[in-house]
N, C-alpha and C positions, 0 to 999 in steps of 0.2 A: 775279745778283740779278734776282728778277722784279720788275718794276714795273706795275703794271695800267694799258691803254691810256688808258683814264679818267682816272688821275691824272694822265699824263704830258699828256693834251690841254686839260686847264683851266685857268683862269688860276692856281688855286691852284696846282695840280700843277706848273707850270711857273715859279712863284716858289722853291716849296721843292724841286723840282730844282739849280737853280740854284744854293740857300743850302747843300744835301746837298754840291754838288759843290764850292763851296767848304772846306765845312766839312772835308771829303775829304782834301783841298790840304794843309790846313792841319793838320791830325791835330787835329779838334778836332770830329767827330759829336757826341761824348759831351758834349762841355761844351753847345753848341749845344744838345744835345736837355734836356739841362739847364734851361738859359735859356727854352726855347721852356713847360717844363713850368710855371715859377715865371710867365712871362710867362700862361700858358691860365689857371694857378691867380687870379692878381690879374683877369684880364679878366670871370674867373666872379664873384668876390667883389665887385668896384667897376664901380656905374655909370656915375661920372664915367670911369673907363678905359673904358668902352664908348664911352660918349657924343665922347671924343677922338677915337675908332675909326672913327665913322659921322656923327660931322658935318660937312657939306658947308660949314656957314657959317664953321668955323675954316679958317683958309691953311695952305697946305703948309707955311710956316715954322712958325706955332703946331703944327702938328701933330708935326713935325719934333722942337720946342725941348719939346713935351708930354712926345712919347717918350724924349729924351734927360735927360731929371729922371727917368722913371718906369724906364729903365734902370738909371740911375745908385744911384737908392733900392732896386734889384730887384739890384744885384750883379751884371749882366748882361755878357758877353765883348764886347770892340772891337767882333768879328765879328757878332758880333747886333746891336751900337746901328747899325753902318752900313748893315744891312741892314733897322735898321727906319727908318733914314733915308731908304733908297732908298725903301721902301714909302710912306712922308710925301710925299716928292717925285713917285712917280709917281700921288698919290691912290689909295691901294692898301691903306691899314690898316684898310678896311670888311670885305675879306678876309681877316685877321689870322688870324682863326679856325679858316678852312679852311686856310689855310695851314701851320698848326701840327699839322693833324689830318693834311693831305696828307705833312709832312714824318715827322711819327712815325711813318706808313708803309710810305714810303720808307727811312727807318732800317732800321722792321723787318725790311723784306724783307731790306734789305743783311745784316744777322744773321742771317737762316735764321727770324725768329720769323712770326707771324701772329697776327694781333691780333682778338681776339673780344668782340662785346659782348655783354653778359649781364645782361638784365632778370629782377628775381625781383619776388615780391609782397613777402619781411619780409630785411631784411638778412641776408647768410649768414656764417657762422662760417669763423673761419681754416681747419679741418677740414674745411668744405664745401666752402670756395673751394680747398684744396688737393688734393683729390679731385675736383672738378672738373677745374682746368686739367691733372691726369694721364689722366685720362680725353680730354679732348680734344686734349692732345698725342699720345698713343698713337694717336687716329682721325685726327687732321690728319698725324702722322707726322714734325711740326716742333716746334719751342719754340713755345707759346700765352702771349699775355700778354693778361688778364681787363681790360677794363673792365666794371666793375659799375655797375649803376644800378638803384635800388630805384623799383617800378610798383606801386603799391597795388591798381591797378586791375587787374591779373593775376588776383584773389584766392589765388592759390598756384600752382606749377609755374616753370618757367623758360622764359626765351625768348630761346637762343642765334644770333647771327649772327655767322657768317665768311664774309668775303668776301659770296659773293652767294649763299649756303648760312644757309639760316633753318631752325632746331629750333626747335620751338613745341612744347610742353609746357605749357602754361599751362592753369589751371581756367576762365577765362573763353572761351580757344576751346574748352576740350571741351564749354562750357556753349552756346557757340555753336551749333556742329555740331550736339547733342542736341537743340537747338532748330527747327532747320533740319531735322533729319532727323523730328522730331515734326508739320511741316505737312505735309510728305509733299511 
């Protein structure tokens, strides 16, 4: 399993090591990366869950008895409520975020996948997205799993990142460059 030195040296990368290697123990990645998914999904949807996440003026306990309701209403494993308890107690759920991005990762890696982001300008079709990720699993030579995110501001093309490997495709850099290349 490769882990990039980055993730393993930041405070992210070093909570959700930790939560991996429990998780490990326990035969329970899957359910975990579960939890962590339904947990990133509510964090995007609700600001009051942000707002629990990053205020300084709630106590570790409020924060603590916050997450342990929003577990409990989330369906969430043992394993995850006491690891987001630790996070409560060591004032560490402002990190929540990265730490759920740093752990699904580390998952990936442990599977063999790599993980790619993928900015278009108009949403793509099942057809596109699945002609994509064969394509880029064929060029990466592993399992690709797509997060997509739609950029208006692209105006057409894609703009792939793996790892620290950027495909720019996009109509606005080619508008760029033509640009640049037109002041001489």
């Amino acid at each position: 399993m490769e882990i990039s030195a980055g993730i393993k040296a930041s405070l992210a990368g070093r909570y959700a090591s930790a939560l991996f290697e429990l998780a490990s123990e326990n035969d329970a990645v899957s359910v975990v990366e579960s939890d962590l998914d339904r947990l990133s999904a509510a964090l995007d949807e609700s600001r009051d869950l942000q707002a629990i996440t990053t205020t300084p003026q709630l106590s570790r306990k409020a924060q603590g008895s916050a997450m342990v309701a929003v577990s409990s209403h989330l369906g969430l494993s043992e394993l995850t409520v006491k690891f987001l308890g630790v996070l409560a107690a060591n004032r560490r759920l402002g990190a929540l975020g990265s730490i759920i991005r740093a752990f699904q990762a580390i998952a990936a890696a442990a599977r063999g996948e790599v993980s790619a982001e993928v900015a278009s300008a108009h949403p793509l079709s099942d057809t596109q997205l699945t002609q994509l990720k064969d394509r880029l699993t064929a060029r990466e030579g592993r399992s690709v799993k797509l997060n997509v995110n739609v950029d208006p501001d692209l105006l057409g093309g894609l703009v792939i990142t793996i790892g620290s490997k950027r495909i720019d495709g996009s109509i606005r850099t080619r508008l760029n460059t033509l640009a640049t290349a037109m002041k001489g």
